[in-house]
C-alpha positions in Angstrom: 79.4 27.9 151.4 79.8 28.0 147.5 82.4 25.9 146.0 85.2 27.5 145.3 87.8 26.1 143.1 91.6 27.0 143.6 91.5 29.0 140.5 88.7 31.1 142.0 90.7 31.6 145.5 94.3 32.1 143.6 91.9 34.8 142.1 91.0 36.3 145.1 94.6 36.0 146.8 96.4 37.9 143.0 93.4 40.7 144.3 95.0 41.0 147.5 99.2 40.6 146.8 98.6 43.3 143.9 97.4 45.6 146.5 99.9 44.0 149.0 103.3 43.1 146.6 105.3 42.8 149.3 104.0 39.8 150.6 103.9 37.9 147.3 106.7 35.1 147.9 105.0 34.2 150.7 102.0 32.9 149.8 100.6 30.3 148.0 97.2 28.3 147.2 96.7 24.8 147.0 94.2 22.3 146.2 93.5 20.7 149.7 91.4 18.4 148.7 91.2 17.1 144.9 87.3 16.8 144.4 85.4 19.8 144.1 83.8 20.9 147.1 83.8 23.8 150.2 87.6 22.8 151.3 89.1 23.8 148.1 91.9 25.9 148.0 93.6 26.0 150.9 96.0 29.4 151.2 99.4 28.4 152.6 101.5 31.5 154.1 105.1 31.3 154.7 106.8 32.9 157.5 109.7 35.1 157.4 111.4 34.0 160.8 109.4 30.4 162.1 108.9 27.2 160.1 106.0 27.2 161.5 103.4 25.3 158.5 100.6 28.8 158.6 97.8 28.1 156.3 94.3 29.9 155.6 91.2 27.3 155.0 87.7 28.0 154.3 85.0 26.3 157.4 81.8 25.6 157.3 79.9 25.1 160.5 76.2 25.4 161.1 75.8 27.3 158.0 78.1 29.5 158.5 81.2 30.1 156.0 84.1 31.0 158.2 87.9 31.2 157.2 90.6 30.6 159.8 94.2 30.2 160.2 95.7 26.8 161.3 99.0 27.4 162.8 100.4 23.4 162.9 102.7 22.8 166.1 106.1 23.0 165.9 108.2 20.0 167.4 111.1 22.5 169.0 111.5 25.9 170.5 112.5 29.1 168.8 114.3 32.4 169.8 114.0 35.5 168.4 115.6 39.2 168.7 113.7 42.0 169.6 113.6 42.4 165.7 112.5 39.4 164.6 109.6 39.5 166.5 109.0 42.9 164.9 109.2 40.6 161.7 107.1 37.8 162.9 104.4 40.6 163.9 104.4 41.9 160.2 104.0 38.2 159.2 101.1 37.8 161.5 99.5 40.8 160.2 99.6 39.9 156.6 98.1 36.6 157.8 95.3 38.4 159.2 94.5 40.8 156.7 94.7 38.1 154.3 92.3 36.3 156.3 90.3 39.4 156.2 89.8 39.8 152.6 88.6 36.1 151.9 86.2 36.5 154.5 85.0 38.9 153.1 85.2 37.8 149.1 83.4 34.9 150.7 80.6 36.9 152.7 80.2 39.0 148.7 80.0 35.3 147.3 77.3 34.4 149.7 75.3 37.8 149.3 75.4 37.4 145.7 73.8 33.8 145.5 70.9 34.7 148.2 
């Protein structure tokens, strides 16, 4: 997987909240891991109605550049309305199309280099 470098991935997230504004206070990038290398720029998304910790990180495994999303558990239980579920979905789904794009800005990456 090529390197990517939290400026390059805050790159590719400003691509996708300027098509997608709402969702800007939401979402964030940070250096995971302070050496260069493929864990860079971890994308931390922030969840209207559960504090749950969502974040988007780039794997590589046999070769093959994958990002997922690492929901970290959550210590109690949590109730929600028939429309804050509705909200939860619409946090899900920004998740996903988020996770989306960088697959495929990554898949570009990888097409351009060979």
């Amino acid at each position: 997987m090529p390197y990517r470098s939290q400026a390059i991935v805050q790159g590719w997230v400003d691509d996708y909240l300027a098509a997608h504004p709402e969702h800007s206070g939401a979402v964030a990038v940070l250096e995971k891991d302070f050496t260069p290398g493929p864990e860079s720029g971890m994308v931390v998304v922030t969840l209207s109605n559960a504090s749950t910790v969502t974040y988007i990180q780039p794997v590589e495994s046999g070769g093959v550049a994958n990002w997922l999303v690492t929901f970290e558990p959550r210590s109690e239980a949590f109730d929600l309305d028939a429309a804050g579920v509705s909200r939860l979905s619409s946090d899900l789904a920004t998740i996903a199309g988020l996770c989306e794009f960088l697959q495929a800005r990554t898949d570009e990456a990888l097409a351009a280099v060979g």
